[in-house]
Each structure stands twice: as C-alpha cells, then as structure tokens.
SERO-760891 format. One record per atom (N, C-alpha, C): residue in one letter; residue number from 1; chain; y, z, x; atom name. Coordinates in steps of 0.1 Angstrom, whole numbers, plus 2048, in hexadecimal, padded with zeros to 3 digits. Last residue first. Example, Ala and Ser with C-alpha at 12.3 -4.5 7.8 and 13.67 -1.06 7.14 Angstrom:
BEGIN
r, k, c, py, pz, px, a
S, 2, A, 7EA, 847, 880, N
S, 2, A, 7F5, 847, 889, CA
S, 2, A, 800, 84F, 881, C
A, 1, A, 7C7, 84E, 884, N
A, 1, A, 7D3, 84E, 87B, CA
A, 1, A, 7DF, 84E, 884, C
END
This chain:
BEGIN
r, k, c, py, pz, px, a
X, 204, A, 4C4, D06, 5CC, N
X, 204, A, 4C8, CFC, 5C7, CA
X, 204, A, 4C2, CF4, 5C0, C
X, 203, A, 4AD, D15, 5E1, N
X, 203, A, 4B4, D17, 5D8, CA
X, 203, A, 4BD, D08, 5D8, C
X, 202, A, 492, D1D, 5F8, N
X, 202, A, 493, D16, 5F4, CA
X, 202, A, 49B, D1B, 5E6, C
X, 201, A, 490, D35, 615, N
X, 201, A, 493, D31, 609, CA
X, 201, A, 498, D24, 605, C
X, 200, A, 482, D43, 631, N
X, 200, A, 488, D36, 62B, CA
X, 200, A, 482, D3B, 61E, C
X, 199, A, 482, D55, 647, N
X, 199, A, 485, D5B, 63A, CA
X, 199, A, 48B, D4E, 62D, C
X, 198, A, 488, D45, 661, N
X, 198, A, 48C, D53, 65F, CA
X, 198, A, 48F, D56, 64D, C
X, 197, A, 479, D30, 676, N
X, 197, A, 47D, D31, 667, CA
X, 197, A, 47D, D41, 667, C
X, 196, A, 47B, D26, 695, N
X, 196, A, 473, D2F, 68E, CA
X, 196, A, 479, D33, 685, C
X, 195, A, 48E, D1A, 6A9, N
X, 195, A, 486, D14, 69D, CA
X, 195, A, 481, D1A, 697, C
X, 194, A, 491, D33, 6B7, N
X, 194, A, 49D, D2B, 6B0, CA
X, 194, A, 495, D23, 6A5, C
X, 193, A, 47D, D31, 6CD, N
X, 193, A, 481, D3B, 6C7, CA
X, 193, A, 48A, D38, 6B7, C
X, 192, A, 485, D1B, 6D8, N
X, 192, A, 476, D17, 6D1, CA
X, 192, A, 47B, D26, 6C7, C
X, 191, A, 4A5, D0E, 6DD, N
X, 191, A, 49A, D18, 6E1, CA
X, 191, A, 493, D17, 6D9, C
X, 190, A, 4B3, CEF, 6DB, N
X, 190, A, 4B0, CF9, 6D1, CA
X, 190, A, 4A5, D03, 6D8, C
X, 189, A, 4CD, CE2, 6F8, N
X, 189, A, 4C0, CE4, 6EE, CA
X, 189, A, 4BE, CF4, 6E6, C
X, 188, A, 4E8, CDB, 6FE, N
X, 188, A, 4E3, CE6, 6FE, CA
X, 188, A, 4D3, CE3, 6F5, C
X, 187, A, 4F9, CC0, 710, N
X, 187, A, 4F0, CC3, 704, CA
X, 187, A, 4E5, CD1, 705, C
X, 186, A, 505, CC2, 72E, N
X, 186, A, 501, CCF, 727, CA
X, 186, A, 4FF, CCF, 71A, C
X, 185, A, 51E, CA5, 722, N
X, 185, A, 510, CAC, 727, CA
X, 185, A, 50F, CB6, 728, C
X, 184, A, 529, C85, 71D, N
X, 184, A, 527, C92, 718, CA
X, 184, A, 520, C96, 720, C
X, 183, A, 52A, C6A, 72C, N
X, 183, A, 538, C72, 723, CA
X, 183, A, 534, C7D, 71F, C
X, 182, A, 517, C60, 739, N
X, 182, A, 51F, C6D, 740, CA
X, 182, A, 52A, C6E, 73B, C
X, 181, A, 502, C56, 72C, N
X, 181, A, 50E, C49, 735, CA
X, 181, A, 51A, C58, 73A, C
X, 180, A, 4F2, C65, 723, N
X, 180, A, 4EE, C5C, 72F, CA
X, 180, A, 4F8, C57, 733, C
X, 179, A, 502, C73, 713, N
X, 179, A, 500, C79, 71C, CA
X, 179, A, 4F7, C75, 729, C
X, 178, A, 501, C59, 6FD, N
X, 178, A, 50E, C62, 704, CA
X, 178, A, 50D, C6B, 70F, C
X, 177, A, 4EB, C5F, 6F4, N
X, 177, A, 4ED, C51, 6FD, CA
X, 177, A, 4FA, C57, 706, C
X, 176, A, 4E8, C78, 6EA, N
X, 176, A, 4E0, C75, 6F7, CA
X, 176, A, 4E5, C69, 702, C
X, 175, A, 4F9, C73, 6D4, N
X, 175, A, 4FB, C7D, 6E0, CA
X, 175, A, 4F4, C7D, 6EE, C
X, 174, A, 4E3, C68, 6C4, N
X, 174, A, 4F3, C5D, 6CD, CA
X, 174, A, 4F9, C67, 6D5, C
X, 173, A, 4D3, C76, 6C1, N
X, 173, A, 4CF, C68, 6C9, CA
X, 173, A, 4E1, C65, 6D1, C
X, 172, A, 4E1, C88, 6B4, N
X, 172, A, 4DB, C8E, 6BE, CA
X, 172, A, 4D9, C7E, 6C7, C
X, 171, A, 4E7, C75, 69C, N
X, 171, A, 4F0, C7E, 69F, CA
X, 171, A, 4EE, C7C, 6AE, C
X, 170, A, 4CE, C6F, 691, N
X, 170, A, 4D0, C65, 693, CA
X, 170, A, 4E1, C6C, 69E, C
X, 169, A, 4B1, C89, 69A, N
X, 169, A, 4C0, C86, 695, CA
X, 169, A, 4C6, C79, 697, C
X, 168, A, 495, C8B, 69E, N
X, 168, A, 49B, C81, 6A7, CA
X, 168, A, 4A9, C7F, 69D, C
X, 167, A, 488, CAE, 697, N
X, 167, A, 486, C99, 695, CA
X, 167, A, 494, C96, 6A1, C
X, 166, A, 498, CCA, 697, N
X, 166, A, 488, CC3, 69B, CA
X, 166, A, 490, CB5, 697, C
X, 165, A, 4B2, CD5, 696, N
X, 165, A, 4A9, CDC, 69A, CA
X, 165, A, 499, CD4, 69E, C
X, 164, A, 4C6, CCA, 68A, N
X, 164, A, 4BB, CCA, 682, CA
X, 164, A, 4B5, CD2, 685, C
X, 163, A, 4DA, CCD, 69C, N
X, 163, A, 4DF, CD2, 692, CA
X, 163, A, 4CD, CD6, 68B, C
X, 162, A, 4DA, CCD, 6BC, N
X, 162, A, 4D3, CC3, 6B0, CA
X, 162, A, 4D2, CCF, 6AA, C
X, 161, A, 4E9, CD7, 6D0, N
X, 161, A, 4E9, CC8, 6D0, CA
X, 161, A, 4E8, CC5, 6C6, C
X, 160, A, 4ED, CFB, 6C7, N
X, 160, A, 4E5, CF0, 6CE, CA
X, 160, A, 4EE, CDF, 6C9, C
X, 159, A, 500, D0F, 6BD, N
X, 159, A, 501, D0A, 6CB, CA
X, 159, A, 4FC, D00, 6D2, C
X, 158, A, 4FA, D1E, 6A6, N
X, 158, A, 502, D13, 6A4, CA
X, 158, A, 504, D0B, 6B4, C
X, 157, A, 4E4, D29, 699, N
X, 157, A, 4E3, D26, 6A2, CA
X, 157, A, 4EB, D20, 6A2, C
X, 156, A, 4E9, D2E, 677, N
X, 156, A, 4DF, D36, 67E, CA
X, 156, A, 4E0, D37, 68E, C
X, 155, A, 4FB, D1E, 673, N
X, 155, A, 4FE, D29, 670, CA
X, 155, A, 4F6, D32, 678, C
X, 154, A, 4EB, D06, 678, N
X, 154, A, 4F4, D07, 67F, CA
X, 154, A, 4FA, D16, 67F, C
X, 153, A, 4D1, D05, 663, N
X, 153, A, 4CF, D08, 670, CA
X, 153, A, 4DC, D0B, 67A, C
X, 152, A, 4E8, D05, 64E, N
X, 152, A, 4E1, D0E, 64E, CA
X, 152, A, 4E0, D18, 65F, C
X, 151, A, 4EB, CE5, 64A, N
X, 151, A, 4F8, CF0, 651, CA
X, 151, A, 4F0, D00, 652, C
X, 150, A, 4E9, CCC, 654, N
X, 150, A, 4E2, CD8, 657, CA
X, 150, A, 4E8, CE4, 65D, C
X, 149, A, 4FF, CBD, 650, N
X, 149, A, 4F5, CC3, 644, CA
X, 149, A, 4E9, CCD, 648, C
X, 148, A, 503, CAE, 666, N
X, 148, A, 510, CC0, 661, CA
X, 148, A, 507, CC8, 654, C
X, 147, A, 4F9, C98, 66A, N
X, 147, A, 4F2, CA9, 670, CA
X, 147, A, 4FA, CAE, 669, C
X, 146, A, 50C, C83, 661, N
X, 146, A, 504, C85, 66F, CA
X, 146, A, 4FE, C8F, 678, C
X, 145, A, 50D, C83, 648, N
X, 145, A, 518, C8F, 650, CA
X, 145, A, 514, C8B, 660, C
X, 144, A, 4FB, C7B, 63F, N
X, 144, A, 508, C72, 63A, CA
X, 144, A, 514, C77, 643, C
X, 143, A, 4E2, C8B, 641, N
X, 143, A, 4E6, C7E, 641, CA
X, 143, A, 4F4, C73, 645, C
X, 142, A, 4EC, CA3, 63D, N
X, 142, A, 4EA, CA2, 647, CA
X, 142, A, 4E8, C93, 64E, C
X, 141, A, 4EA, CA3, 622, N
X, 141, A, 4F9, CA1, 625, CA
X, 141, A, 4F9, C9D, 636, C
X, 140, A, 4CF, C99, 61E, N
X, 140, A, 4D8, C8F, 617, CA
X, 140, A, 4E5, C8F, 61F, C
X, 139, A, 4C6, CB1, 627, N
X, 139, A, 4C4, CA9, 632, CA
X, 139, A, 4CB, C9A, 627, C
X, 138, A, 4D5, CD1, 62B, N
X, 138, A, 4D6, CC8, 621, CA
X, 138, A, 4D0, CBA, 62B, C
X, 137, A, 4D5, CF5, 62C, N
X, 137, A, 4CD, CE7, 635, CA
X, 137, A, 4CF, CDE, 629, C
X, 136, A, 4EB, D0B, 628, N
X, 136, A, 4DE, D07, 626, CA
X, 136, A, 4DD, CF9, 62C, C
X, 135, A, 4FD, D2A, 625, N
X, 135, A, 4FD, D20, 62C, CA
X, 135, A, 4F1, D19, 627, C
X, 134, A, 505, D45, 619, N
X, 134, A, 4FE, D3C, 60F, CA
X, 134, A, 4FD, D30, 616, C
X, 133, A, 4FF, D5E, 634, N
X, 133, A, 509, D51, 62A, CA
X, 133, A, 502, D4D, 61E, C
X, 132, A, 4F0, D6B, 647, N
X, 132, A, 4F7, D74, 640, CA
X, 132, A, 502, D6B, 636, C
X, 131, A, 4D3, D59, 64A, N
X, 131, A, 4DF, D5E, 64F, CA
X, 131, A, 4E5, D61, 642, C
X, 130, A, 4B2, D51, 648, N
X, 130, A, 4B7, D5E, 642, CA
X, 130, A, 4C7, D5D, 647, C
X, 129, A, 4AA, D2F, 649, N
X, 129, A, 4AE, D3D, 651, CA
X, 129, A, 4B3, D46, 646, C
X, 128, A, 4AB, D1D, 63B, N
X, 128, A, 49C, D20, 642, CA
X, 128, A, 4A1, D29, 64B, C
X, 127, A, 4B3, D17, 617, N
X, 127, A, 4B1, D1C, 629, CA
X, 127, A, 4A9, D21, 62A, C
X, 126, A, 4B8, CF4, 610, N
X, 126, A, 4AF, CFD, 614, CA
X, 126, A, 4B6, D04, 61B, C
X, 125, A, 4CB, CEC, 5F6, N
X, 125, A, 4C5, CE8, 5FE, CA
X, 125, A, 4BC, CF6, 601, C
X, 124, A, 4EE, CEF, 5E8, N
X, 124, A, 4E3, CEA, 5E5, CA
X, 124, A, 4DB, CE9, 5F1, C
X, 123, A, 503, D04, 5F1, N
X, 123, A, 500, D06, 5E5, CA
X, 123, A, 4F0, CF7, 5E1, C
X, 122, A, 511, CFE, 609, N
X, 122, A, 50D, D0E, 605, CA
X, 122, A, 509, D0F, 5F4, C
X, 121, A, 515, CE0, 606, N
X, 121, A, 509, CE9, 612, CA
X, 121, A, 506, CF9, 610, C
X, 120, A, 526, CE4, 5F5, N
X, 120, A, 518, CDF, 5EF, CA
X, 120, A, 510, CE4, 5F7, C
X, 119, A, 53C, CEC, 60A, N
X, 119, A, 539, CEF, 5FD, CA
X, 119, A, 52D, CEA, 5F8, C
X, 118, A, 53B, CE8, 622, N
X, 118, A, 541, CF2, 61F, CA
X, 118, A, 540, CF8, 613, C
X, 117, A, 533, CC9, 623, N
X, 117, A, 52E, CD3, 62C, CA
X, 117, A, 52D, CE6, 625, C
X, 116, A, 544, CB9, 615, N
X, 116, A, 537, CC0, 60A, CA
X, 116, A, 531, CCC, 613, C
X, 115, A, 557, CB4, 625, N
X, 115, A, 55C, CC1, 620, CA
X, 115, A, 54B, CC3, 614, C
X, 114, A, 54F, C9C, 630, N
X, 114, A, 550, CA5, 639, CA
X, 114, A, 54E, CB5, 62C, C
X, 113, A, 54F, C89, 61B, N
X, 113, A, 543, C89, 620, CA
X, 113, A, 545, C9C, 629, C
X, 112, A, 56B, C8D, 618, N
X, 112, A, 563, C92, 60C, CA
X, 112, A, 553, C91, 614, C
X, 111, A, 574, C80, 630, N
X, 111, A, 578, C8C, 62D, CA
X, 111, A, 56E, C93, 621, C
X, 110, A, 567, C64, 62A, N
X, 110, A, 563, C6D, 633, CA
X, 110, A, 568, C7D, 634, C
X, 109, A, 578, C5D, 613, N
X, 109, A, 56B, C60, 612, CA
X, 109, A, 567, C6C, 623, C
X, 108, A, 58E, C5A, 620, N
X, 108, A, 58F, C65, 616, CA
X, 108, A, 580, C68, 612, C
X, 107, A, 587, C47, 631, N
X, 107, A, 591, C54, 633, CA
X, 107, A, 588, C5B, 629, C
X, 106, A, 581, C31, 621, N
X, 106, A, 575, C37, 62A, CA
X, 106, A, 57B, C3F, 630, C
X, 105, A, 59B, C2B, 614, N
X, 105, A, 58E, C31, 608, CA
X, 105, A, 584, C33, 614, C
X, 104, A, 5AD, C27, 62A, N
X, 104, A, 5AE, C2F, 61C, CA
X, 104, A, 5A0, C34, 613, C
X, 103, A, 59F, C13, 63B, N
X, 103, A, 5A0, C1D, 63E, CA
X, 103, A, 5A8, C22, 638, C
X, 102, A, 590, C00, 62A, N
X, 102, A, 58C, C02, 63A, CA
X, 102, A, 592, C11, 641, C
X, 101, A, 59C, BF6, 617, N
X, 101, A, 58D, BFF, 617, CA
X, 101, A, 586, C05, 623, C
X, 100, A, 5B7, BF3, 61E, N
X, 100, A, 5B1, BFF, 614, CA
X, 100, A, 5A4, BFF, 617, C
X, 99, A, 5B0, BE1, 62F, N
X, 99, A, 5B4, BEC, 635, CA
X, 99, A, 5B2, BF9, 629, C
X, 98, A, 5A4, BCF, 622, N
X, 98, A, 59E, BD1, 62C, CA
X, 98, A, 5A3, BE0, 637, C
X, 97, A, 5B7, BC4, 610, N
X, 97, A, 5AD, BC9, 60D, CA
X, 97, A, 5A4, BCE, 616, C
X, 96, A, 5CA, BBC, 625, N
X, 96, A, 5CA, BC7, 61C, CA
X, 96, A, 5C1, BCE, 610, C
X, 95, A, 5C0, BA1, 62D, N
X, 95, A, 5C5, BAF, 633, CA
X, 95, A, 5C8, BBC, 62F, C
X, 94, A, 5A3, B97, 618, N
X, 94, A, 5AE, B95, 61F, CA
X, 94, A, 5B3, BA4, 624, C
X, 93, A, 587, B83, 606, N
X, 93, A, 58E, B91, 60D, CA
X, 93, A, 59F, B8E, 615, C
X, 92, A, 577, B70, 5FF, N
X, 92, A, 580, B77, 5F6, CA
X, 92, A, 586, B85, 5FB, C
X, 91, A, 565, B5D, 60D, N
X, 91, A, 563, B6D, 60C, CA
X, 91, A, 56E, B73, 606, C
X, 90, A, 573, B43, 60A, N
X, 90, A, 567, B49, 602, CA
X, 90, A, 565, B57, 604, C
X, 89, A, 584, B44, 61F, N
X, 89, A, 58B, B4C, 611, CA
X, 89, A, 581, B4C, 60A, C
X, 88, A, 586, B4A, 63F, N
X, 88, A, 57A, B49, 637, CA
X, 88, A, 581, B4D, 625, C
X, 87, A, 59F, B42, 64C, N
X, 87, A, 591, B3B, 64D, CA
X, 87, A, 588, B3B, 645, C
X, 86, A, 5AF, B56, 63B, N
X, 86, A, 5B5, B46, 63D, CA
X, 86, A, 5AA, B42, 63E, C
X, 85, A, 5A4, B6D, 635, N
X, 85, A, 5A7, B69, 628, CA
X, 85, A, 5AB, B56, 62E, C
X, 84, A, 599, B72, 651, N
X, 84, A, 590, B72, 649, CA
X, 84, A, 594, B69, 639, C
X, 83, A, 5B6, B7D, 65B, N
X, 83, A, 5AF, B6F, 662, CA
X, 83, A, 5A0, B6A, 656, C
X, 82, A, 5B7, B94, 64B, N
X, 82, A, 5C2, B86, 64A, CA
X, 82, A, 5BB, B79, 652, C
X, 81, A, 5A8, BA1, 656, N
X, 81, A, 5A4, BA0, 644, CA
X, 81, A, 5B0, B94, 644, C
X, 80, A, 5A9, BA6, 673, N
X, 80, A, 59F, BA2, 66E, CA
X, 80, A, 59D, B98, 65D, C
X, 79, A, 5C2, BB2, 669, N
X, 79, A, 5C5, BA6, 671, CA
X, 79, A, 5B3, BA0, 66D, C
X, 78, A, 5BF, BCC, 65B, N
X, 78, A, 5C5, BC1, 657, CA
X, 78, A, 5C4, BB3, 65F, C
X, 77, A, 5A9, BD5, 66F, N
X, 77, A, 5A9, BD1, 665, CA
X, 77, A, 5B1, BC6, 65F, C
X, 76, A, 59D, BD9, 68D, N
X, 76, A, 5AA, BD2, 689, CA
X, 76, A, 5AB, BCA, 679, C
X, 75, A, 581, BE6, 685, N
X, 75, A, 591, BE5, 693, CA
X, 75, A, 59D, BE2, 68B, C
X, 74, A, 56B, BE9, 66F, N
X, 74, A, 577, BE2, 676, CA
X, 74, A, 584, BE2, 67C, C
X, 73, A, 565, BF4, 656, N
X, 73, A, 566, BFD, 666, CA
X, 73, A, 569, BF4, 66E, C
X, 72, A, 562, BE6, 644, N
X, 72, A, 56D, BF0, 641, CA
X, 72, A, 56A, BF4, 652, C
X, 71, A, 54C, BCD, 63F, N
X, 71, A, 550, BD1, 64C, CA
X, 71, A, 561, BD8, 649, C
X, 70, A, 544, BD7, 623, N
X, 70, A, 53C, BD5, 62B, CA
X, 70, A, 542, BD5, 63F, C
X, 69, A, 55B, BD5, 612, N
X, 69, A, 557, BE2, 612, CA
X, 69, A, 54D, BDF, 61F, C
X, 68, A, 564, BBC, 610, N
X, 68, A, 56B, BC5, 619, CA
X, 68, A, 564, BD3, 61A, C
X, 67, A, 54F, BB0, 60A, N
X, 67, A, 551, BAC, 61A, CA
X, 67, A, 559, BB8, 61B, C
X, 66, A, 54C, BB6, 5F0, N
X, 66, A, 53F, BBB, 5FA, CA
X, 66, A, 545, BBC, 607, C
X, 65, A, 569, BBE, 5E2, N
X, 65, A, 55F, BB5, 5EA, CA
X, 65, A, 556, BB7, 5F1, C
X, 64, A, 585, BC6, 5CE, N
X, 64, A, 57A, BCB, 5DB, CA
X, 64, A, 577, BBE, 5DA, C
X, 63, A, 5A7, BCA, 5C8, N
X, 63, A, 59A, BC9, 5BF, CA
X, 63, A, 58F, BD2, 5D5, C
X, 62, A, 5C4, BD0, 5CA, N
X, 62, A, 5BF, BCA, 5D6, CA
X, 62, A, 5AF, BC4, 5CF, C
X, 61, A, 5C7, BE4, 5BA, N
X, 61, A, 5CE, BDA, 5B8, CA
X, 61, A, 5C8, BCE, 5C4, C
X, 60, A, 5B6, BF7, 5BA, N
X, 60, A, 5B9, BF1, 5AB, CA
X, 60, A, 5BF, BE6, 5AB, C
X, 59, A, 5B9, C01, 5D1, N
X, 59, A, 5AC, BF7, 5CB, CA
X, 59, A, 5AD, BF0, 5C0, C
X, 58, A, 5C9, C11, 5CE, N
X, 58, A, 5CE, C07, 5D2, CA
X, 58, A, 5C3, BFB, 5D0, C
X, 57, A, 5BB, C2C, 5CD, N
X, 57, A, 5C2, C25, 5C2, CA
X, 57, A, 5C6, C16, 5C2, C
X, 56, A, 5C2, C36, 5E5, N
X, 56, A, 5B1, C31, 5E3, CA
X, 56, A, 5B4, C26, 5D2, C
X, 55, A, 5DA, C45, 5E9, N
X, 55, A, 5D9, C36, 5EC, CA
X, 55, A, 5CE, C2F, 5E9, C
X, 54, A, 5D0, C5C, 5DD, N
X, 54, A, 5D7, C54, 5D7, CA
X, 54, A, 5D8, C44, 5D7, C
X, 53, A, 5C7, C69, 5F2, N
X, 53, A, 5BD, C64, 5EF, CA
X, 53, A, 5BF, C60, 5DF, C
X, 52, A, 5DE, C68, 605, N
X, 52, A, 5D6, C62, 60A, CA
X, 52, A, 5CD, C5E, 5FF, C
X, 51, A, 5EE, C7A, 5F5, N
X, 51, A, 5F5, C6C, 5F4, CA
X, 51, A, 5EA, C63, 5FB, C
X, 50, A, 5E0, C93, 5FA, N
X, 50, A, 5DF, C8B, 5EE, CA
X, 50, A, 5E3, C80, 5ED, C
X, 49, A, 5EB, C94, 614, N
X, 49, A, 5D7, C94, 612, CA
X, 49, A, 5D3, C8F, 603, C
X, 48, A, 608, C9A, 613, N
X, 48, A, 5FF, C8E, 61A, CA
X, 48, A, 5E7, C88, 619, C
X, 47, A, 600, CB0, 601, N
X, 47, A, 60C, CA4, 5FF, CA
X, 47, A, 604, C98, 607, C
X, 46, A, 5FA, CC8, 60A, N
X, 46, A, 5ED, CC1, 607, CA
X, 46, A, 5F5, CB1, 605, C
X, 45, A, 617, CD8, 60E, N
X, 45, A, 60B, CD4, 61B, CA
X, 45, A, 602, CCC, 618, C
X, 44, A, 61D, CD6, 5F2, N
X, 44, A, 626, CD0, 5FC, CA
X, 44, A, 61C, CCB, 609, C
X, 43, A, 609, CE3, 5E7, N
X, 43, A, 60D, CD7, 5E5, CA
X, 43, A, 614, CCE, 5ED, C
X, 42, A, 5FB, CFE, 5EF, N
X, 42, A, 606, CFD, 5F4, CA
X, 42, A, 607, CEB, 5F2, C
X, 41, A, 5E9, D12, 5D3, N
X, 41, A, 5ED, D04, 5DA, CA
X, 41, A, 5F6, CFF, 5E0, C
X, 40, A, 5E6, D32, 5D8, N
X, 40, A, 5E4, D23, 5CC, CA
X, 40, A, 5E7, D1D, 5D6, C
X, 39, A, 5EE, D52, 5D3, N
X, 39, A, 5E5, D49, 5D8, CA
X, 39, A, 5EB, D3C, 5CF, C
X, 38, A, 60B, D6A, 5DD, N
X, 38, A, 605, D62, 5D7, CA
X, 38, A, 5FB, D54, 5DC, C
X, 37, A, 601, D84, 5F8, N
X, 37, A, 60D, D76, 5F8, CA
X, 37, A, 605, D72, 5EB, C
X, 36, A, 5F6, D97, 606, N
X, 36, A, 5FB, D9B, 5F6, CA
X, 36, A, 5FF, D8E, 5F0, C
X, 35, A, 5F1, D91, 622, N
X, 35, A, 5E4, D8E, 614, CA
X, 35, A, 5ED, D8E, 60F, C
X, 34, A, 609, D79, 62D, N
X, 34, A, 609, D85, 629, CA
X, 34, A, 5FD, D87, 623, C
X, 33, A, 612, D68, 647, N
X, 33, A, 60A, D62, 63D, CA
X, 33, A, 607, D73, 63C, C
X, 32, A, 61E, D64, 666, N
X, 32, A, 628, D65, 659, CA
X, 32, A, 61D, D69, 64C, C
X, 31, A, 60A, D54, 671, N
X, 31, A, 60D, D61, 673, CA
X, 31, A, 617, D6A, 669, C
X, 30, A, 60D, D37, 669, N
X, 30, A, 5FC, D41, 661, CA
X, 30, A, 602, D4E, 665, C
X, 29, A, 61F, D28, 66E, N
X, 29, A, 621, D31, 665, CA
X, 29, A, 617, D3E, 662, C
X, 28, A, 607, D0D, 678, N
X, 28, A, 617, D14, 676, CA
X, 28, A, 619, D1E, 66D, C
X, 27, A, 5E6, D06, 67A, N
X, 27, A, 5F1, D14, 679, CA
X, 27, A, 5FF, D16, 67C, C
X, 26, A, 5ED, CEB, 676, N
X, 26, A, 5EA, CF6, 66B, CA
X, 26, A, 5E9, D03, 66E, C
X, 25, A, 608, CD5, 682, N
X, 25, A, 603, CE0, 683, CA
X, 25, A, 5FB, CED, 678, C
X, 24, A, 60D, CBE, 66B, N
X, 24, A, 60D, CBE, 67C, CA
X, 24, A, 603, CC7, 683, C
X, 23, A, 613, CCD, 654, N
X, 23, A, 609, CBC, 654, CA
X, 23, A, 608, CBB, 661, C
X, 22, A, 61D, CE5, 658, N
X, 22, A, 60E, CE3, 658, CA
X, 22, A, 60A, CD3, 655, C
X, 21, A, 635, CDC, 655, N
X, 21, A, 631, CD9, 666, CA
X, 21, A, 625, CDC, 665, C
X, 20, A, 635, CD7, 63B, N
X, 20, A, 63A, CCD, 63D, CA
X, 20, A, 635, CD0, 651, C
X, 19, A, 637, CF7, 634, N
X, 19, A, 62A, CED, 630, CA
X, 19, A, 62E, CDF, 635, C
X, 18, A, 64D, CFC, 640, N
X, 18, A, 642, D01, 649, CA
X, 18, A, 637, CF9, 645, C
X, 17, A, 660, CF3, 62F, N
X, 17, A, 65C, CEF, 63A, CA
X, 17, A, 651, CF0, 644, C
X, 16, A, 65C, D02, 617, N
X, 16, A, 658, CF3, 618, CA
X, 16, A, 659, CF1, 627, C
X, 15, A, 65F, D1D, 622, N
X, 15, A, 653, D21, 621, CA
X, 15, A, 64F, D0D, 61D, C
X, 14, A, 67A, D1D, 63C, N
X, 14, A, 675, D17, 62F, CA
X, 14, A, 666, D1B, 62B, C
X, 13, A, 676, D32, 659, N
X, 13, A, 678, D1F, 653, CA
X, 13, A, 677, D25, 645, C
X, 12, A, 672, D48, 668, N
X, 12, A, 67F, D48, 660, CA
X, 12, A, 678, D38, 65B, C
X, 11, A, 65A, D46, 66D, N
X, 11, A, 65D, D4E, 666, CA
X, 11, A, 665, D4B, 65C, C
X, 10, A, 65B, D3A, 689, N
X, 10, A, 656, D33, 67B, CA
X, 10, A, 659, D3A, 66B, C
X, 9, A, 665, D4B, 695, N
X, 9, A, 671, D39, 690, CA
X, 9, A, 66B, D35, 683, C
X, 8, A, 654, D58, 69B, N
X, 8, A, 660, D60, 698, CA
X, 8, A, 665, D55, 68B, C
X, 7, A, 645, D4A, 6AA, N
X, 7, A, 63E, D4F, 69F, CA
X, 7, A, 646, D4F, 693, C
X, 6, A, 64E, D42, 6C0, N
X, 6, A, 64D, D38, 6B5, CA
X, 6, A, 649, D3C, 6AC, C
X, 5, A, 64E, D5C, 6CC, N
X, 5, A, 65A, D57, 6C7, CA
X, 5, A, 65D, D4B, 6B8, C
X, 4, A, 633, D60, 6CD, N
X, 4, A, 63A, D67, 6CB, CA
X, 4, A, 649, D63, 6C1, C
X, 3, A, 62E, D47, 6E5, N
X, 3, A, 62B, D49, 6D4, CA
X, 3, A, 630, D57, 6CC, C
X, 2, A, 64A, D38, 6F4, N
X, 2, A, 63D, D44, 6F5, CA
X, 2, A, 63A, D45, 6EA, C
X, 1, A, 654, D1C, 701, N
X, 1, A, 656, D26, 6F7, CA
X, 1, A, 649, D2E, 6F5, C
END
C-alpha cells in the first residue's frame, strides 16, 4: 500500500481510532492534522502512558524493600523475586514486588529522567554556546541521562560521540567498549574548532 493511499484510510477512521493506532504508530493521522484544529489532550492516545504511571500505585499494595529496589534491573524478575521469597524470606521480597519496581516505577522514572531533557534543560544550567534556543548544559541531567544533559553542546554540534565535549563521559567510555568489540563505529569526534565557547551564559 503506498502512502498516499494510507493517508487517505486514515482520514476516513474515527478521530478514537486513530488515537488508539497512535499507541502503535505516532504518526498515524499527522497528515489529516489541520493548524485551526482545537488544542488539548488527546486522552484516548496518552490512555496507555497514564495507566503505566498508575500502575506505580501498586506499591501501596505490594509496600518496598531495599532488595527490591536494589536489584529492580533484573532479567527475570518475577521468577528471580519468587525464588528469593521461598530461599531467602529474610529479605522480605517476592515476584511482584520485584516486577513493580523493576519495571513500572524504573519505566516511568526513566521516561521522566528522559523528558527533563526538553524541559529543565531549556530552563536550568549553562550555555556555553550562543544557539538560536533556550537549550543549556545540565551536568546533574547529564548525569542521570548519560550525556542528554549536555543539551546545549548538542544543539550546537549534534554529530559527535561525546555530548560533553571534554572528560571521559561514563556514556562515550561504553561507546568505546562497543566500538572495540565491533558493535558500533565511525564514533565521530568533537573538532577542536567546536569546543570553543560561543558567547556562554550562565541563567537559572
């Protein structure tokens, strides 16, 4: 089917449906999409992104534990947090506790780790470039984001390996290891040109 056509199909659907194939597809429909169109919240599409950070709730019922918050990045959660509650029930954990924190509450976090990029990053830190945004260098977000907080330098140069631009990125390291065992390559480095601060400001 030629896009043209699917454009057409999309058209005609439901304006609920089309939010129901954007949980699949986020541009379904975008060619259909009018300026004059009313703004707000398409509910129906965010449905699954709120029911996600709904389920974080579930803590209430499950409680916590150092253990489960401590290995939440665990493979095989539930099965890990069920073998854990029979052998080890001093650590007060089990399968479902280990899957909510393992992967409902470190989901939704990492989505909020991701989205401060777009928002705090144009509103607290340095720039050390003049670009035409409110983009800026956060090394807290660039912390937790693994570089994205150097959002500034990226705006400025978005092409290199290392977001930072100078130190030893914890990011840029594991790109390197990656690029010794030959899953990545053409890590593009930063031109010496490129490091040279263009009009830095300090705001937030």
């Amino acid at each position: 089917m030629n896009q043209p056509s699917q454009t057409r199909k999309e058209q005609r659907l439901p304006k609920a449906s089309i939010s129901v194939l954007r949980w699949f597809d986020s541009e379904a429909g975008v060619a259909g999409i009018s300026g004059d169109g009313a703004s707000g919240v398409d509910w129906l599409r965010v449905l699954p992104f709120a029911l996600l950070h709904l389920s974080c709730l579930l803590v209430l019922v499950v409680g916590w534990s150092w253990t489960a918050v401590g290995v939440a990045l665990a493979l095989s959660l539930y099965v890990l947090g069920h073998v854990l509650a029979v052998t080890r029930p001093d650590l007060n954990t089990n399968g479902l506790q280990m899957v909510v924190w393992g992967f409902l509450i470190s989901t939704v976090a990492l989505f909020h780790g991701t989205f401060t990029i777009n928002s705090l990053d144009h509103m607290i830190g340095t720039r050390r470039h003049n670009t035409p945004d409110t983009s800026r260098n956060n090394a807290v977000l660039a912390l937790i984001t693994l570089g994205e907080g150097w959002h500034n330098n990226h705006h400025h140069y978005a092409v290199p390996a290392r977001q930072g631009f100078f130190g030893r990125e914890i990011y840029h390291l594991l790109l390197r290891v990656l690029a010794f065992l030959g899953l990545v390559w053409d890590l593009r480095p930063v031109p010496d040109h490129i490091r040279r601060p263009r009009h830095s400001l300090r705001e937030g």
